[in-house]
N, C-alpha and C positions, 0 to 999 in steps of 0.2 A: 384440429380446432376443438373438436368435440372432446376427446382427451381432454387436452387444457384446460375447458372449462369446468370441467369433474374433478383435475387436479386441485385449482383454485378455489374449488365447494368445499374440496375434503379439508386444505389447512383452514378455511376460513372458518367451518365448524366445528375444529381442534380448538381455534384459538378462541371462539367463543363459550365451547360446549361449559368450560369451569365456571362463568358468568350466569349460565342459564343453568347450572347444576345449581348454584347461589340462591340467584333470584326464583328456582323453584320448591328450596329447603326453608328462606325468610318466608315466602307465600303462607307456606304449612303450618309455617311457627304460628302466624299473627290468626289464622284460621283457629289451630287449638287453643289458643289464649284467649279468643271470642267464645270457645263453644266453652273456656272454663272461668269468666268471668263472674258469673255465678259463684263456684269454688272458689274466687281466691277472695270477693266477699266475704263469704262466711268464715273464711280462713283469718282476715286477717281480723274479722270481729269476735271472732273463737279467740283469738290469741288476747284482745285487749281485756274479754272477759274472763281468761282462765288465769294470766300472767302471773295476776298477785297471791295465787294459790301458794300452799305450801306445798314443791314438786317434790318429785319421788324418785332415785337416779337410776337406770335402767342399762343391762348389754344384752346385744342380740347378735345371732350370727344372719346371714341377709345371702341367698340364692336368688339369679333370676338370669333366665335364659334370653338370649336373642341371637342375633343374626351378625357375623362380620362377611362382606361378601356373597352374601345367600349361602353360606355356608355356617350351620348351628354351632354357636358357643356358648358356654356358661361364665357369668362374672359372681363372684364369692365378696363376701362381705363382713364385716365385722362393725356395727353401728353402737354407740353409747351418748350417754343422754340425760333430760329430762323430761317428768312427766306430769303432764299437769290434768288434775280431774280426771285421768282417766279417758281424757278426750281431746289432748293435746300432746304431740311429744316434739322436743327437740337439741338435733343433737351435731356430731361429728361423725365422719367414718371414713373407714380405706376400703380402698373395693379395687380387686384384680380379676384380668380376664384368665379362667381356665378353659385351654382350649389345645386339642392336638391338629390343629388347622394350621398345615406350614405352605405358606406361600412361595411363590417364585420372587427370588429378585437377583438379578444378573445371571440369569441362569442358574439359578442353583434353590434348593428348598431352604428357607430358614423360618426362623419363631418370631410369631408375632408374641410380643410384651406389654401387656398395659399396666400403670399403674395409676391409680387417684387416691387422691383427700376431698370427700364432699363434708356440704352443711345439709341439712334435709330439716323438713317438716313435714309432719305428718299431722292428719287430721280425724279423727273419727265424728262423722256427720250422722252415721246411726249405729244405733245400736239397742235392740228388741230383738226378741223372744230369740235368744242365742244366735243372732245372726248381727254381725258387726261389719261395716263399709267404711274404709278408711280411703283417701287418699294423699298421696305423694309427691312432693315436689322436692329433688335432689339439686342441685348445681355442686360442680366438684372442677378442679384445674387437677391435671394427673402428665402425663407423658406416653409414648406410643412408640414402640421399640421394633424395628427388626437383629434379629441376634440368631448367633451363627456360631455354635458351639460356648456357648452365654456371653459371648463376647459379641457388645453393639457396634453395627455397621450401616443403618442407620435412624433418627432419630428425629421427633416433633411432640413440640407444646399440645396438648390439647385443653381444650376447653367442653364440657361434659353437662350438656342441661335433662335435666329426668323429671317426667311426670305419670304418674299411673296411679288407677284405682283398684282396689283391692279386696273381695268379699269373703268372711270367715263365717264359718258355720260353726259350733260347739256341737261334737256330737259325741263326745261323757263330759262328767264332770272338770275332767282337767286338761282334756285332750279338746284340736280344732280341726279342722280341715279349712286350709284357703287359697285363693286363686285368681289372679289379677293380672289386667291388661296396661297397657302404656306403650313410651314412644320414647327412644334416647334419642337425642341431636347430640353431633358431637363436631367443633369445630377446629380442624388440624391443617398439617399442612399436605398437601393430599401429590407434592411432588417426589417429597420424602418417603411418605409410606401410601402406598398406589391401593389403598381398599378403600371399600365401602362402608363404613363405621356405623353411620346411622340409621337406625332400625325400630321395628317395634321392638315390643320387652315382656314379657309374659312373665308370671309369679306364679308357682307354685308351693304352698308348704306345708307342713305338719307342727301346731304351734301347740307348748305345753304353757297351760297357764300357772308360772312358778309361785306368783301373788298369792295365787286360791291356794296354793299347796302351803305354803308359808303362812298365811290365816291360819289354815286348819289344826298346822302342827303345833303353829302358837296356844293355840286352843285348848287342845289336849293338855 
């Protein structure tokens, strides 16, 4: 009797545990959306007062590490854009995960695949005495691959929401140091591809400012 009752615990919390995976990733969302209501204030009142600016077009390559599965990967970037004051930017970009993290599925090791197309905004809210605080809000729709000698076997829509802040230092003239936190959500189909996708997101980079070098040489 006692069996039976543990049997029917264990499907019962199968069959619910994907509803409470759900109802405890919308919890998180509406929690971070509160503690950045503030940001998207100033965000969207930054945007109505830079708009009319004359922008300036911009490309960037884009690193930032996190987590698929508790297992560390890196996603690669290429972002392009406009830029408005110097305190506003926005754009398009493709972003893939680079990762040597092969999973199991039917018994066997194969590659996980990601790819997206996001929109992003970006914001800088300060910027004094060489030290600049930007933050980020990505959304992108991409896809999520397992592949097994490059040939997919199997396959899900994803949907890709990104938020993170990000601090740079200027430490010469033309060179930065910077380093940033945040949080990917990502919404798939999770019978298809059996990982854990969503995670914090960490930034790290070494930024050349080609503007100032470009002033300079104009100058000359």
């Amino acid at each position: 009797m006692l069996m039976k009752k543990n049997i029917n615990n264990f499907f019962i919390f199968k069959l619910i545990s994907p509803y409470l995976s759900f109802v405890r990733t919308f919890f998180l969302v509406i929690v971070l959306n509160l503690f950045g209501l503030n940001f998207n204030a100033q965000l969207l009142d930054s945007i109505s007062k830079n708009i009319n600016s004359k922008p300036i077009f911009f490309i960037k390559l884009d690193t930032r590490g996190s987590f698929v599965s508790n297992r560390h990967v890196r996603i690669n970037g290429i972002k392009g854009g406009l830029c408005f004051n110097e305190k506003l930017k926005i754009g398009l970009g493709y972003n893939w995960l680079k990762s040597n993290y092969q999973p199991i599925y039917n018994a066997e090791n194969v590659n996980l695949v990601s790819h997206n197309v996001s929109t992003f905004v970006e914001y800088f809210f300060i910027n004094k005495n060489d030290f600049e605080f930007n933050a980020n809000v990505q959304i992108a729709i991409g896809n999520i691959q397992y592949q097994q000698n490059k040939i997919r076997i199997a396959n899900s829509f994803a949907f890709f929401y990104e938020q993170s802040i990000t601090a740079e230092y200027r430490v010469l003239k033309y060179l930065g140091l910077g380093f940033g936190l945040g949080y990917r959500f990502v919404v798939y189909n999770k019978t298809a591809i059996n990982e854990k996708l969503s995670a914090p997101v960490y930034i790290a980079r070494l930024k050349l400012y080609f503007g100032d070098i470009y002033k300079d040489l104009k100058e000359k």
